[in-house]
C-alpha positions in Angstrom: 3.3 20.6 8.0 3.9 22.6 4.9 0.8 23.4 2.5 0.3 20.6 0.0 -0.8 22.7 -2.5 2.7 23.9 -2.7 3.9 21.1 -3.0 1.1 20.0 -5.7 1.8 23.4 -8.0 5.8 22.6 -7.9 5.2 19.6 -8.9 2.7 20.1 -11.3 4.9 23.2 -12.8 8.4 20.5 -12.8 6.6 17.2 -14.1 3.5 18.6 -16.4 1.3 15.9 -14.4 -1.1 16.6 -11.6 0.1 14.2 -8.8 -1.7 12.9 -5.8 -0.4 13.9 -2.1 0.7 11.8 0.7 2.1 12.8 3.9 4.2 11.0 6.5 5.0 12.5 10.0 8.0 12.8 12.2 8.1 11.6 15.5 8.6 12.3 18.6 8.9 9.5 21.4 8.0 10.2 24.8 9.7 7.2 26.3 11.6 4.4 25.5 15.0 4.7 23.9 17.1 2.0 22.5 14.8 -0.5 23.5 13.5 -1.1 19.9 16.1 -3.5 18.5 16.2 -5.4 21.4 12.5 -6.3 20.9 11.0 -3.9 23.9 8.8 -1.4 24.1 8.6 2.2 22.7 6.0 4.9 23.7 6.0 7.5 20.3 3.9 10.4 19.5 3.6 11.0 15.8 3.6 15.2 15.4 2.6 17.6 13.2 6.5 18.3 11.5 5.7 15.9 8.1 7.1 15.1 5.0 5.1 15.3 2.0 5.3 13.3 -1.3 3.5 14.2 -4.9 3.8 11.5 -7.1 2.3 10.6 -10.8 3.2 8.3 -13.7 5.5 8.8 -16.2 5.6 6.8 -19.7 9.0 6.8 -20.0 10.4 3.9 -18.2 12.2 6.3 -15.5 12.3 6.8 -11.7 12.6 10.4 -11.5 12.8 12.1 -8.0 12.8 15.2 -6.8 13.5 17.2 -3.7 12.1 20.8 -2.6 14.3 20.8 0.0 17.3 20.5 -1.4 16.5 21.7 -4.8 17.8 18.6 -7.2 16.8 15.8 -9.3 18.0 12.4 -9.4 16.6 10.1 -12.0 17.2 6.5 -12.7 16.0 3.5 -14.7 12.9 1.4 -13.1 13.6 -1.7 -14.3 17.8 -1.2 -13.5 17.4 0.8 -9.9 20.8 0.9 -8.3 21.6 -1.5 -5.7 23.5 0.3 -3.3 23.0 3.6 -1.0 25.3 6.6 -3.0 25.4 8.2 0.3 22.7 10.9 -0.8 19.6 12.4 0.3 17.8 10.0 -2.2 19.0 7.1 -1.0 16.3 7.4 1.5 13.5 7.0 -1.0 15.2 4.8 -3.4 15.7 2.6 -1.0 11.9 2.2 -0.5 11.1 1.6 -4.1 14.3 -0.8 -4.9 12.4 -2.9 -1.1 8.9 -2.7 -2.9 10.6 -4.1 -6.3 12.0 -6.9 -4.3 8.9 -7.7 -2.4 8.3 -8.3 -6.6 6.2 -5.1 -7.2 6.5 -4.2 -10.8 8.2 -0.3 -10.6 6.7 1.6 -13.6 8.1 5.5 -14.5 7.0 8.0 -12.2 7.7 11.1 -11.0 8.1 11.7 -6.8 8.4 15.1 -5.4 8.8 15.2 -1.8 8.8 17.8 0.7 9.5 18.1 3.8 9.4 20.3 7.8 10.6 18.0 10.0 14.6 19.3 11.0 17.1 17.2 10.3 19.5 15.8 12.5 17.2 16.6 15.4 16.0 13.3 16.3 12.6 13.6 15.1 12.8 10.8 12.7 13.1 12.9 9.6 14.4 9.5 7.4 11.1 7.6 8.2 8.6 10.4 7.2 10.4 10.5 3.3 10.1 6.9 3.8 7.0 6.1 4.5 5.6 9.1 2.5 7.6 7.2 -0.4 6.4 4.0 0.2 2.8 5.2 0.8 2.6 7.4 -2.6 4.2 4.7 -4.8 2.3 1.7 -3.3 -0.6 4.0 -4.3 0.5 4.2 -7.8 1.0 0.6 -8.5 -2.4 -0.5 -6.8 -0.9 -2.5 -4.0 -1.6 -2.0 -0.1 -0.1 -2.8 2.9 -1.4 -2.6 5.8 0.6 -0.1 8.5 2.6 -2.5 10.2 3.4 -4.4 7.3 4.3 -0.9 5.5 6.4 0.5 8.5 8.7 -3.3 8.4 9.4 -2.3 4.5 10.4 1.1 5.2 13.0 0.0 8.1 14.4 -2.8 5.9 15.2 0.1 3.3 16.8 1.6 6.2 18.8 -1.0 7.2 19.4 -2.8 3.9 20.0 -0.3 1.9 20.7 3.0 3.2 23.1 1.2 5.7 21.6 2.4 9.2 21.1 -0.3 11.7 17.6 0.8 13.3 14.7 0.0 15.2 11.0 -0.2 13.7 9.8 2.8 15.9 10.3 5.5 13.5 8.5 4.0 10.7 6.0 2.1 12.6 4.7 5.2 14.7 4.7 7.5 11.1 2.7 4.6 9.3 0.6 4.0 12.7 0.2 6.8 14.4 -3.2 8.4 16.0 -4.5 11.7 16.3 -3.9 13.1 20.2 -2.3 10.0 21.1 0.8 8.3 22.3 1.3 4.7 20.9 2.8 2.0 23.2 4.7 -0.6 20.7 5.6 -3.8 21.5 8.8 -4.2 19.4 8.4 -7.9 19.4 4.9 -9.0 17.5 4.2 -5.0 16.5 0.9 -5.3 18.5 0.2 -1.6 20.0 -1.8 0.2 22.9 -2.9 3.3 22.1 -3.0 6.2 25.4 -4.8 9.0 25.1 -2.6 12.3 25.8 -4.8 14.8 27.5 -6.1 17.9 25.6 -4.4 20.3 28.3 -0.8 18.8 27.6 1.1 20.1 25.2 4.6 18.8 23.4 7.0 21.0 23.7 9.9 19.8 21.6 13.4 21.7 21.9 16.1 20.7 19.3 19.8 21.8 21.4 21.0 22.6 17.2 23.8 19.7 18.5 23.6 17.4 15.1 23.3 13.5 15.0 23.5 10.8 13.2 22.3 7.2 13.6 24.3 6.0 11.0 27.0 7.0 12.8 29.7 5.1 14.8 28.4 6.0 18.4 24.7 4.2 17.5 26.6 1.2 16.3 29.0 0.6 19.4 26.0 0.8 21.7 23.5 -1.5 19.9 27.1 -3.8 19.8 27.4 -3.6 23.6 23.7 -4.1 24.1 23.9 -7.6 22.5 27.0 -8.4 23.8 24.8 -8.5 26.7 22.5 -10.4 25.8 24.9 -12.9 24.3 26.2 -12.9 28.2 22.8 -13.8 30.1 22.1 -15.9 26.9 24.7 -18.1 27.9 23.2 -19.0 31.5 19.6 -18.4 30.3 18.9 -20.0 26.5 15.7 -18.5 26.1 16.7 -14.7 26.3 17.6 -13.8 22.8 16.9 -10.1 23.8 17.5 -7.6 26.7 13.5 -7.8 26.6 13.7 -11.2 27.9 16.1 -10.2 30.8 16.3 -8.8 34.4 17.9 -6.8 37.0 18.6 -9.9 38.6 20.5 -11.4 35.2 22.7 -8.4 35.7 23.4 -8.9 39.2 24.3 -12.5 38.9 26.2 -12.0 35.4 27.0 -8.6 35.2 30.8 -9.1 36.1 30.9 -11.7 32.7 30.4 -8.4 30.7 32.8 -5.6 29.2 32.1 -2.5 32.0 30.1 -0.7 28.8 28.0 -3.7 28.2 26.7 -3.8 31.5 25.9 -0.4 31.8 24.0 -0.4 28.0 22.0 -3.2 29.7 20.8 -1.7 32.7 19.6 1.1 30.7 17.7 -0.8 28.4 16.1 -3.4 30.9 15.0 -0.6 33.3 13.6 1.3 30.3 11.6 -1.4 29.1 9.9 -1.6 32.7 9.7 2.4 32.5 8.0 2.7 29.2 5.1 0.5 30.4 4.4 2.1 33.3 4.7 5.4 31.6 2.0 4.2 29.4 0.0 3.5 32.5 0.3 6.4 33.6 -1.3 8.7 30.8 -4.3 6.2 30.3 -4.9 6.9 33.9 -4.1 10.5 34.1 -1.4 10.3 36.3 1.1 12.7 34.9 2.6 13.3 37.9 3.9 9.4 37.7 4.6 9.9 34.3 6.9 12.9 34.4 8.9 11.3 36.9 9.4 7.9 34.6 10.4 10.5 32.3 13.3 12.3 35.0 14.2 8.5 35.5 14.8 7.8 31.9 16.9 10.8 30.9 19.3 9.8 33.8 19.1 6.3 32.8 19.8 7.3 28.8 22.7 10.0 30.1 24.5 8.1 32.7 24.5 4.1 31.5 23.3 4.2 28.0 26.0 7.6 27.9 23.6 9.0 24.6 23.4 12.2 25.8 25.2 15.5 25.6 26.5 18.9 27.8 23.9 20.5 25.7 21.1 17.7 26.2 21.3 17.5 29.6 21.6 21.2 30.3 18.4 21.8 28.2 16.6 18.7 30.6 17.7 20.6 33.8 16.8 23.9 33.0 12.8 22.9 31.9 12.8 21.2 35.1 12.8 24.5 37.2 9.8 26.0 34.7 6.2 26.8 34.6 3.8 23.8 33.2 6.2 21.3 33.2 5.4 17.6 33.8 8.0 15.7 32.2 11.5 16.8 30.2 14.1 14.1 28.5 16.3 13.6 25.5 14.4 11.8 22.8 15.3 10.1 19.6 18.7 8.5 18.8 21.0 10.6 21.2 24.4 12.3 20.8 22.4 15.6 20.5 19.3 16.5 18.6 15.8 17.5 20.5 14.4 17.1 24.3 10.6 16.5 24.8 9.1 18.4 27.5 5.1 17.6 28.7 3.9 20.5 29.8 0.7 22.1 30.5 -0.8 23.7 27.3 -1.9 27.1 29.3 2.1 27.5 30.2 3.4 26.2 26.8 4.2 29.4 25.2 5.7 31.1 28.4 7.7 27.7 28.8 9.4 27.5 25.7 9.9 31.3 25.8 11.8 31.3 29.2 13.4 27.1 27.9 15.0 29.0 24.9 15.9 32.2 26.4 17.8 30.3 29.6 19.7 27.9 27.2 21.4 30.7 25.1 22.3 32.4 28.2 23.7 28.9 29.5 25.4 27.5 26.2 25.5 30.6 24.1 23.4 28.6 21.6 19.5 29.8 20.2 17.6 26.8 20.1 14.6 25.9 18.0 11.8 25.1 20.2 8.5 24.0 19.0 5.0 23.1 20.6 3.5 20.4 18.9 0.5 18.2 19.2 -0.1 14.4 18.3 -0.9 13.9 15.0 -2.4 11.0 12.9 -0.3 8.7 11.0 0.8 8.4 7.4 -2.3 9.3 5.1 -3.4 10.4 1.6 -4.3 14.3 1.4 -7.2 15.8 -1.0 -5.4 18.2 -2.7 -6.2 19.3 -6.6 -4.4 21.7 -8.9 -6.1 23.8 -12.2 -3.3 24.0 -14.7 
């Protein structure tokens, strides 16, 4: 995570305000893909990659935001906030504050700075850190709170409703929620959550193949398409299952032939996952890594070969950890079609790992990966930070 007194002083320095700090992290999930929108469970790690957001009132009437990152300034009116997504970097944020004024939260003038270290495209969630950092830092400003569950369903609606990208609660739930050194199992369904305890000698070791994504991109909407055709399928023979969450192997087998070919396969995928990510959280409460880094092998052939989310790149980066010192589990992770795999592996080997990880995939795909060992981190929070002008 970037300082955030840099992020204090530039902000200071643009707005002539000293601003209080929030930050938000990225996420990396261990297990569970896909499975989110069709009300089953996820098993996330928050990480130490964050965004961070400097914010502080202006009497002017306006919305004024600004990002390091990309060097501009977009400002608007508060009481006239546009309506739709432009198809910019702040529609990410402005879509939080135009939820919060619907939720009918009274938007006064401020001024938002945002920063941010989590790599885009990589499937690390870098859209629900600005998010939640936003919704955190103005919810601040206007003395309301929410608490993180509620929060995280506020941030995915300004995903889906006004951004335009059809996703899951994971992101923002595990950056609102998340714990220091711990996984988080989520039940999609009613938001309740387990916490498991990821042992102090594991490290993540998070490897982006530089193969860019999108999820609000054509591929993400077929499959989430196919998965409820699906469900629309077994729904038919069984009322009650309004989700894959509610179904089985068994519905497959019986029904299976009812479906389009893709269909069928999106829904083995995610039924078999759901059973996986539970036992995978099983597993690291009772220290069974062994267990869990095989539910892990399972899943990346699962998300490769029926959900078909993967990539050359992906899956070459999966085999290649799979032959190297420390490791105990290695899959694709986020939305798919590229972005970063997450590889547990034993903290002792984690630098020799990713050394050897990076240096065998160039030599493979002629590409230099980013590779990163990370570590757990807490959830959204506020940051003592002060700057002398």
């Amino acid at each position: 995570m970037h300082d955030p007194a840099i992020l204090s002083s530039l902000h200071l320095a643009r707005f002539k305000a000293e601003p209080v700090v929030f930050a938000a992290p990225g996420r990396v999930n261990l297990i569970g893909e896909h499975t989110d929108y069709a009300e089953g469970f996820v098993m996330p790690a928050a990480i130490d990659f964050a965004t961070l957001a400097a914010i502080s009132p202006r009497s002017d009437g306006k919305v004024v935001i600004y990002s390091e990152n990309y060097k501009e300034e977009r400002s608007f009116k508060a009481d006239a906030l546009p309506a739709a997504a432009q198809k910019h970097w702040s529609d990410y944020p402005l879509g939080v504050i135009t939820i919060l004024a619907g939720e009918g939260n009274s938007i006064p003038g401020l001024s938002l700075s945002l920063l941010g270290d989590v790599p885009l495209g990589s499937g690390l969630s870098s859209s629900a850190a600005v998010e939640v950092a936003t919704a955190l830092a103005v919810t601040s400003l206007i003395g309301v709170s929410y608490p993180g569950p509620r929060l995280a369903r506020l941030c995915q609606r300004a995903e889906n409703e006004f951004v335009g990208a059809n996703c899951g609660i994971m992101d923002q739930f595990i950056s609102a929620n998340g714990a220091e050194d711990h996984a988080l199992l989520l039940d999609c369904r009613d938001l309740s959550f387990r916490l498991a305890p990821i042992p102090a000698s594991v490290a993540l070791v998070i490897a982006n193949t530089m193969v860019k994504h999108s999820v609000a991109g054509g591929e993400y909407t077929s499959r989430r398409a196919e998965v409820e055709e699906a469900a629309a399928v077994i729904a038919r023979h069984r009322p009650e299952v309004r989700f894959l969450r509610d179904a089985t192997v068994d519905d497959l087998e019986k029904w299976g032939s009812e479906m389009s070919p893709n269909a069928l396969k999106r829904a083995r995928h995610v039924i078999t996952e759901n059973l996986r990510t539970v036992a995978a959280a099983e597993a690291l409460i009772h220290h069974d890594l062994a267990e869990l880094g095989r539910l892990m092998a399972e899943a990346h052939v699962s998300y490769s070969r029926d959900f078909e989310a993967s990539c050359v790149e992906a899956d070459t980066m999966v085999t290649l950890a799979q032959n190297l010192p420390g490791i105990i589990g290695a899959r694709l992770t986020g939305g798919g079609f590229g972005g970063c795999t997450v590889n547990l592996v034993e903290r002792a080997q984690a630098a020799e790992f990713a050394e050897a990880l990076g240096a065998s995939y160039a030599t493979e795909t002629g590409i230099v990966p980013q590779i990163h060992i990370c570590h757990a981190s807490a959830g959204a929070h506020k940051i003592a930070t002060s700057v002398t002008a």
